[in-house]
Phi, psi and omega in degrees: 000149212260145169268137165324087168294156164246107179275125195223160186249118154329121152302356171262128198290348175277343197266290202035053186250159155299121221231149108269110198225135192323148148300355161318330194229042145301121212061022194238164137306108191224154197251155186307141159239045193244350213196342168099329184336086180315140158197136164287103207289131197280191166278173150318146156250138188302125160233166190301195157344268170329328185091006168267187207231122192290157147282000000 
């Protein structure tokens, strides 16, 4: 089975490229490499029951 990517945007304003990175690396750091840039990957967000995004 394929591991789950996280599409994430470099925080830097001169760069803004898009990372795609394993969900493995998710709460972790990871740095860009077009700009050098540290960022952080967020967690997961919880959702209910229902299958919807905890508020």
């Amino acid at each position: 089975m394929e591991e789950q990517s996280v599409r994430i945007m470099c925080p830097n304003l001169a760069c803004r490229k898009v990372l795609a990175v394993p969900s493995s690396c998710r709460g972790k750091t990871v740095r860009c490499r077009t700009c050098g840039t540290n960022i952080r990957v967020p967690k997961p967000t919880p959702t209910k029951p229902d299958g919807t995004a905890a508020a």
